[in-house]
C-alpha positions as CSV (number, residue, x, y, z in Angstrom):
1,X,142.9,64.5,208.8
2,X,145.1,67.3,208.5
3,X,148.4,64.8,208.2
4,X,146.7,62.8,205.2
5,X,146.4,66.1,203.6
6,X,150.1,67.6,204.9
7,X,151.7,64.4,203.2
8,X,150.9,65.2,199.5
9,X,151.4,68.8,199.6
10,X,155.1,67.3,201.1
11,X,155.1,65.1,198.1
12,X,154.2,67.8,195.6
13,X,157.6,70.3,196.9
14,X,159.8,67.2,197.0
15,X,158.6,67.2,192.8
16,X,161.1,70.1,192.0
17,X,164.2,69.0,193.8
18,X,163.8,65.4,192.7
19,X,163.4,66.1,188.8
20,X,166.7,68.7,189.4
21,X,168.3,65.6,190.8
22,X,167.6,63.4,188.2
23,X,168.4,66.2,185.6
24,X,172.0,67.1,187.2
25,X,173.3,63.2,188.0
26,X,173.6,62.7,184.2
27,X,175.9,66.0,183.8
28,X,177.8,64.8,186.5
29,X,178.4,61.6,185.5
30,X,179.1,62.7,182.0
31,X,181.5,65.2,183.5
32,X,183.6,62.3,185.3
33,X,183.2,59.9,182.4
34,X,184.9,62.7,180.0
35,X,187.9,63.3,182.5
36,X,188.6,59.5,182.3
37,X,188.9,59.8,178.8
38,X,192.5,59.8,177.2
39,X,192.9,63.6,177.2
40,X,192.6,65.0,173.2
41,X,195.2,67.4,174.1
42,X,198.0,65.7,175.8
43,X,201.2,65.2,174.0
44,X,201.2,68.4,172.1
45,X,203.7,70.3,173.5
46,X,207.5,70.1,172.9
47,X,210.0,69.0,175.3
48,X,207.8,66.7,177.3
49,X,211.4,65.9,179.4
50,X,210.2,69.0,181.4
51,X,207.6,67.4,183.2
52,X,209.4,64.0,184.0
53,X,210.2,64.5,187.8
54,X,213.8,63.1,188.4
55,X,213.1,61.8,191.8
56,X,213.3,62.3,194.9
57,X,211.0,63.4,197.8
58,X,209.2,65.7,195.4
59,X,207.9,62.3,193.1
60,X,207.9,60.3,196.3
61,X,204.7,62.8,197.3
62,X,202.8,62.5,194.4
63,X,204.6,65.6,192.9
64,X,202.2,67.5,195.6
65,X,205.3,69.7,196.3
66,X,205.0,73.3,195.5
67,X,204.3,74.1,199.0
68,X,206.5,71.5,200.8
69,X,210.3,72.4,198.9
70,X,211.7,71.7,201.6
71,X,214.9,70.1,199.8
72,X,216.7,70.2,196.7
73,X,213.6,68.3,194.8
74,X,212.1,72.2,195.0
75,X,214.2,72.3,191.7
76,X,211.6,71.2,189.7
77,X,208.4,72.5,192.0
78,X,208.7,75.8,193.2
79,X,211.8,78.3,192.8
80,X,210.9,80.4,195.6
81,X,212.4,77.4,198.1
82,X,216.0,77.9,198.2
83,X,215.9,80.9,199.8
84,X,214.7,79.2,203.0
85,X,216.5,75.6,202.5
86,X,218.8,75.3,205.9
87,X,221.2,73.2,204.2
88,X,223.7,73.8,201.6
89,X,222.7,70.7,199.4
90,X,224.3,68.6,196.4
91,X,221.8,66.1,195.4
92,X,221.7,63.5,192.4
93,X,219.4,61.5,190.9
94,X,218.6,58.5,188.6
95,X,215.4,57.7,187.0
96,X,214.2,54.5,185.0
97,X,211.5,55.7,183.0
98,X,209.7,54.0,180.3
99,X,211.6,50.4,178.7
100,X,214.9,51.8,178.0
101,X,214.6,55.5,178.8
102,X,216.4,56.9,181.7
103,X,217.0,60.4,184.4
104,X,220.0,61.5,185.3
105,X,220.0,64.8,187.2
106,X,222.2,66.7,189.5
107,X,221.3,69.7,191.5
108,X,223.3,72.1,193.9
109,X,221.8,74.4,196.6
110,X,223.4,77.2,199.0
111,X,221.2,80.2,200.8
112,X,223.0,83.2,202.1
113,X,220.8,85.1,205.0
114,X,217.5,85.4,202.7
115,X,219.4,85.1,199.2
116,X,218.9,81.7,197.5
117,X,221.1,80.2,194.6
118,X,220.7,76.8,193.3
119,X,222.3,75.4,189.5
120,X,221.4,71.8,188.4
121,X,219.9,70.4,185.6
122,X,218.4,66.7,183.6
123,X,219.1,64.5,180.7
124,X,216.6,62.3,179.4
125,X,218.1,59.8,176.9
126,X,216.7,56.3,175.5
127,X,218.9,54.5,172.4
128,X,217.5,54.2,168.9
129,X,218.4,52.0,166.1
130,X,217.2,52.9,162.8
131,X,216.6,50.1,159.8
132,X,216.0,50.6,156.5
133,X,212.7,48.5,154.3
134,X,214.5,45.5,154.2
135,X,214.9,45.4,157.7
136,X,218.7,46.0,157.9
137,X,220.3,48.2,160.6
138,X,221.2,52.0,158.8
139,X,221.7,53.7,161.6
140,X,222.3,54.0,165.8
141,X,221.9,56.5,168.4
142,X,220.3,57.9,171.2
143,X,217.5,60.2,171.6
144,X,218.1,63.2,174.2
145,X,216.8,66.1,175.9
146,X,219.2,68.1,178.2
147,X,218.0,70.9,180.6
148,X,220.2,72.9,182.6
149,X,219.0,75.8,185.1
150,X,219.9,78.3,187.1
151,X,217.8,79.8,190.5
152,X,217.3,82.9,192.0
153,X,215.1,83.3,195.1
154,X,215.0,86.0,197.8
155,X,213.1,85.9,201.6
156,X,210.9,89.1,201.7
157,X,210.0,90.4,205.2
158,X,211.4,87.0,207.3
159,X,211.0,87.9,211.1
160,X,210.6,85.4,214.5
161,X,206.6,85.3,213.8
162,X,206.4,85.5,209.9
163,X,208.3,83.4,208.0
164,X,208.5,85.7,204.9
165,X,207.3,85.6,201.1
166,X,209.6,84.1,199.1
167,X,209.7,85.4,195.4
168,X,212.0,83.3,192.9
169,X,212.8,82.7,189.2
170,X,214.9,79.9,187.2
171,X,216.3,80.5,183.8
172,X,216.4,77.4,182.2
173,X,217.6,76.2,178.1
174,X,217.0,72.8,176.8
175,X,218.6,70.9,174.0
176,X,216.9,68.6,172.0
177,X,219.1,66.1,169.9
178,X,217.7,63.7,167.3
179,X,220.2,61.6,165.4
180,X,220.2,61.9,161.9
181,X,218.9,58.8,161.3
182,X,215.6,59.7,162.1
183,X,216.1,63.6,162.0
184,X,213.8,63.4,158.9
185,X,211.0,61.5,160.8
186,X,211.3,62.9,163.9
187,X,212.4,66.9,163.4
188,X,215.5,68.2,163.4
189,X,217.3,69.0,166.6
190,X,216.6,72.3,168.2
191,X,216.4,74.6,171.6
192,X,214.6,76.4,173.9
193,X,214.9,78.8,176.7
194,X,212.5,79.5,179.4
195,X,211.8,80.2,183.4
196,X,209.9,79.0,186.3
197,X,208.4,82.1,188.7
198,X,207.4,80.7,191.8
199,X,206.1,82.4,195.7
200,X,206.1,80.4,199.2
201,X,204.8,81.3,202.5
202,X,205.2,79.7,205.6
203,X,203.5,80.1,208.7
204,X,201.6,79.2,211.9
205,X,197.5,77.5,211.1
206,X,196.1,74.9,213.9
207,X,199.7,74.2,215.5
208,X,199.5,71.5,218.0
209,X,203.1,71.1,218.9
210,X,206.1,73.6,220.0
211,X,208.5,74.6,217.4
212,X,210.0,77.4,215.8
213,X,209.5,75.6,212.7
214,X,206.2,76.7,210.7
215,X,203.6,74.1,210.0
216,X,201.4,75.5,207.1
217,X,202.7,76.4,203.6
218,X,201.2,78.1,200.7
219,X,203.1,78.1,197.2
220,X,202.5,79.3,193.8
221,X,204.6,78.8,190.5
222,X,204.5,79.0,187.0
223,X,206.8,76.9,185.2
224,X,208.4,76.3,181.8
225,X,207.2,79.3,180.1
226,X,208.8,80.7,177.0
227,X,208.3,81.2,173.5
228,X,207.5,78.1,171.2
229,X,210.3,75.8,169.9
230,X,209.9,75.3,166.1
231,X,206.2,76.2,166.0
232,X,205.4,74.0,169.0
233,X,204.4,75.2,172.5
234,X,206.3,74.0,175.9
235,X,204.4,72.1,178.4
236,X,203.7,75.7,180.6
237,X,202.2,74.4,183.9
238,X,200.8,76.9,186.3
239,X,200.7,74.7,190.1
240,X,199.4,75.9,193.4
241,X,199.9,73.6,196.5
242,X,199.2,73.8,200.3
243,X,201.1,72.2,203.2
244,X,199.9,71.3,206.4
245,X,202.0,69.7,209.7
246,X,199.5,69.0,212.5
247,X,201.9,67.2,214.4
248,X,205.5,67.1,214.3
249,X,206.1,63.9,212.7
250,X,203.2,64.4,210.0
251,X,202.9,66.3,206.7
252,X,200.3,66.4,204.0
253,X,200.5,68.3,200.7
254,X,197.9,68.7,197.9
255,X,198.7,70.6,194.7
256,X,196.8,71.5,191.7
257,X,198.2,72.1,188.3
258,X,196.7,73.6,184.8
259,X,198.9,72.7,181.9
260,X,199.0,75.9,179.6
261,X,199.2,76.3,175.9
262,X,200.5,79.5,175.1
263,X,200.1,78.7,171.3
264,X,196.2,77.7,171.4
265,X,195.0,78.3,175.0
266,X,191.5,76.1,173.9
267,X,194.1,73.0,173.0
268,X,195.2,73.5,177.0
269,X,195.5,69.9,178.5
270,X,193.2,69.0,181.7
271,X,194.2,70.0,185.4
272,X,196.0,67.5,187.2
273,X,195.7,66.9,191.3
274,X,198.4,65.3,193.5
275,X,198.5,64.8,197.3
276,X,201.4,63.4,199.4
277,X,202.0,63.0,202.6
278,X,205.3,62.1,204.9
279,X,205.7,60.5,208.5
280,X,208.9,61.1,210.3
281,X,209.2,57.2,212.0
282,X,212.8,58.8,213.6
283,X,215.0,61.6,212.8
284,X,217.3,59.2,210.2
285,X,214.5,57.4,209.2
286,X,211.1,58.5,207.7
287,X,208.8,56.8,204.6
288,X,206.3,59.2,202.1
289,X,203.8,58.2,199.6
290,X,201.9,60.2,196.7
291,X,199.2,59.9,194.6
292,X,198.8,61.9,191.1
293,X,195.7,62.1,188.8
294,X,196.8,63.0,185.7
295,X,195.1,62.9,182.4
296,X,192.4,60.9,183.9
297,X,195.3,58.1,184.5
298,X,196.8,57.8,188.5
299,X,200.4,57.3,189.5
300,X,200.9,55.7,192.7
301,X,204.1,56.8,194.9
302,X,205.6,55.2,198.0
303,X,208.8,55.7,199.1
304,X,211.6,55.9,202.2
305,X,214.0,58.6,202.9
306,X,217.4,57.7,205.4
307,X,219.7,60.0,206.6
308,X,223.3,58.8,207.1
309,X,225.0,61.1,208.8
310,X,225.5,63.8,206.0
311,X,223.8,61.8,203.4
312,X,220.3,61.3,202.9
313,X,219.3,59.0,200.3
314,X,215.7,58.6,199.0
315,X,214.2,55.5,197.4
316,X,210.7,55.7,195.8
317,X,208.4,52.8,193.9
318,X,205.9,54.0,191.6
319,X,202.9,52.5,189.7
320,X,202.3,54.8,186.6
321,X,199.1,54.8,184.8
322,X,199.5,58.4,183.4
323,X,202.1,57.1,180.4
324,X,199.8,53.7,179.4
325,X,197.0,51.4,180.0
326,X,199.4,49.0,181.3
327,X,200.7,49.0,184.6
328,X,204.2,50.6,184.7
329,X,206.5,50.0,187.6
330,X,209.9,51.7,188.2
331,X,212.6,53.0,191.1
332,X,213.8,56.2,191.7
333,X,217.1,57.1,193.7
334,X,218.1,60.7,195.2
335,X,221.2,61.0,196.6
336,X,221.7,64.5,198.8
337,X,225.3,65.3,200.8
338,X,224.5,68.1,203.3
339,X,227.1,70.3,203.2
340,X,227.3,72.5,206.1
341,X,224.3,76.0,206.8
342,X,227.1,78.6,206.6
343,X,226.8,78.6,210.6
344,X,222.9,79.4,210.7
345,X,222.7,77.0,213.5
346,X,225.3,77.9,216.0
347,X,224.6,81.6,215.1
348,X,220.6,81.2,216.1
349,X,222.4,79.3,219.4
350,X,224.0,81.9,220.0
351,X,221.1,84.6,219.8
352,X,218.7,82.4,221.9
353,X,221.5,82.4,224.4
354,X,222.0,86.4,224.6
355,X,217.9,86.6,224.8
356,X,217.4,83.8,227.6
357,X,220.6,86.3,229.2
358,X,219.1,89.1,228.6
359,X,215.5,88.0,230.5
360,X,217.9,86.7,233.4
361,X,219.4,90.1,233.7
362,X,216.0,92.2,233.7
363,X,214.3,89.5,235.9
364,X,217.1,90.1,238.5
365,X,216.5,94.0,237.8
366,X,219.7,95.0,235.8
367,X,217.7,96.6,233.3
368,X,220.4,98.3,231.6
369,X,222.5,94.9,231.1
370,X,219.4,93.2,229.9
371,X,218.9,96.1,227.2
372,X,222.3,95.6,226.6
373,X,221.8,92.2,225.3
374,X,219.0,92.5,223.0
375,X,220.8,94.7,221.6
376,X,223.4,92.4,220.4
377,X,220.9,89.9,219.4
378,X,219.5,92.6,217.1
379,X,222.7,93.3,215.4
380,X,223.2,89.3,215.1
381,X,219.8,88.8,213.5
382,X,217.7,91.7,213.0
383,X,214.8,89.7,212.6
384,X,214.0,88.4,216.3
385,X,211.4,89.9,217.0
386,X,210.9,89.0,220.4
387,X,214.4,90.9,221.5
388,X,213.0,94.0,219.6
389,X,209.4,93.6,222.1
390,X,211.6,93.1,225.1
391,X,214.0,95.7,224.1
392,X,211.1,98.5,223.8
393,X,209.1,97.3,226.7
394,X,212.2,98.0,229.0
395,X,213.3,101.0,227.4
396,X,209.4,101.7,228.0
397,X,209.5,100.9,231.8
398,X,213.1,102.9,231.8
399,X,211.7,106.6,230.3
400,X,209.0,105.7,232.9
401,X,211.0,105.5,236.0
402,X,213.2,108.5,234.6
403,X,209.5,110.7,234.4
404,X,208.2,109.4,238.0
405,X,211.5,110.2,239.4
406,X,211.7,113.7,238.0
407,X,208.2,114.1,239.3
408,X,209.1,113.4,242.5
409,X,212.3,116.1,242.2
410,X,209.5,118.3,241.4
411,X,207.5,117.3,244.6
């Protein structure tokens, strides 16, 4: 009896929640349905060329690479990065784009200590022939947009455990030239100047494999932001991404981007979301896929990197939907010579040699040579951290075998 009458009070709760159900799937679905729309506000910012990627491992991932930068392709992602690259790195790249259009860019890299410099910069150019109402040819040329940069970026508090916040800027200036066949239609040639801000952190989070390398990364950067070029905005984009290594061959990345117009904030495009990832197959061979949802449109990356000795090439396929309704296949090639770390590597050798001494020396009870040798790794990198623990724990145990002894003068 009393379950007959427990079932419709049950009934009569379950009321509420159901009619909120059936008043919040139409919102959501409505919200969904609108982001698959052709966004209102794309296209109305100047120098579009800015958000072309050139290539590379940063398009290979889906353009998820604010918090990856882990090569030259940080150029166009995050310009915190090249204070932490290892390499000293000269890297071009090629681009087919849309029908005729193409990429060209070129981009160098060197870090000194915790100062990063990079230079580089793109050219987007497609040819145009213009004909008059009769349909004769008036007129040829080609369509461009030319970038060229310059980056900044320096390590902030970089030690053995913490890997540092990066903080970095790039000055960039475009030119845009239109041929004066269609200079009338089109607008007149003009430029622009602007920078990209960027942060990066790396560090330890759910590590399952030894290395000194960190395995999560958080990155933040705003990018082309400057005044407007002839009344029009440029395509601002504020990113933040996240990188996560569980194990040593594996790496995921997600980033998400707002597109910002600093003209007419309410005619801002939609965010955009990418996520790559990258397995290491070998250490000269590893392949990377991406996937970007922009303006309600995916773009589909895969890709293979090789390393030849002191040249890495880096091949991607993509499938763009972001540009039009049709399907849109085309290759990009980044070609990066390594050239040389300035002797990082055989200078960290050489201060995990004088610390692995030093423990030899104070395990065998020579306290004072140990000492000795943490010393000099300090003055080789101030920043290893475990010679400055060893190095005060001794001098520790030292002053208190110096006090015990004078107590027992005393005795």
């Amino acid at each position: 009896m009393k379950r007959s009458r427990l079932l419709p009070l049950l009934l009569l709760a379950l009321v509420p929640a159901a009619r909120g159900a059936a008043q919040l799937a139409p919102s959501v679905y409505q919200a969904i349905s609108e982001y698959f729309n052709p966004d209102p506000n794309a296209g109305l910012t100047a120098f579009r060329s800015l958000l072309i990627p050139m290539g590379g491992l940063a398009e290979g991932m889906g353009m998820a690479y604010t918090a990856v930068a882990k090569d030259s392709s940080y150029f166009e992602s995050n310009p915190a990065a090249s204070s932490g690259l290892g390499q000293t790195e000269l890297s071009v790249f090629h681009n087919n784009w849309i029908a005729d259009t193409r990429i060209e860019g070129a981009v160098y890299t060197i870090r000194y200590k915790n100062l990063g410099f990079g230079a580089g910069g793109k050219w987007l150019y497609l040819p145009f022939t213009a004909y008059d109402k009769y349909g004769d040819r008036e007129g040829a040329g080609y369509y461009s947009e030319a970038t060229a940069a310059f980056n900044v970026s320096y390590n902030f508090l970089a030690g053995y455990y913490f890997n540092g916040l990066a903080l970095g800027a790039t000055g960039k200036a475009s030119y845009r030239s239109v041929p004066a066949a269609i200079a009338e239609a089109a607008g007149n040639s003009t430029a622009a100047v602007m920078v990209d801000l960027g942060a990066l952190s790396r560090f330890n989070l759910l590590k399952f494999y030894n290395s000194r390398e960190k395995n999560f990364s958080v990155g933040l950067a705003l990018k082309n932001l400057g005044p407007p070029s002839q009344g029009e905005p440029l395509p601002t984009v504020a990113s933040f991404g996240l990188a996560y290594s569980p194990l040593r061959p594996l790496l995921f990345s997600l980033d998400v981007s707002k597109p910002i117009n600093l003209v007419e904030i309410a005619k801002s495009e939609r965010p955009s979301y990418g996520a790559g990832f990258e397995v290491r197959m070998t250490d000269f061979f590893g392949l990377h896929g991406g996937f970007l949802l922009k303006g309600g449109n995916p773009r589909l990356s895969v890709g293979s990197s090789f390393d030849i000795e002191l040249v890495k090439v880096v091949v991607n396929y993509t499938l763009d939907l972001t540009t039009q309704l049709t399907p849109l296949n085309r290759i990009s090639v980044q070609a990066s010579f390594s050239l040389g770390d300035l002797g990082r590597a055989e200078l960290a050798k050489k201060v995990e040699n004088l610390y692995l001494k030093g423990l030899e020396a104070y395990a065998g009870g020579d306290s004072a040579a140990a000492m000795a040798a943490w010393t000099e790794v300090l003055k080789l990198d101030s920043g290893f951290d475990p010679a400055r623990e060893s190095l005060r724990a001794a001098q520790g145990a030292t002053d208190l075998q110096k006090t015990i002894e004078e107590l027992q003068k005393l005795d």
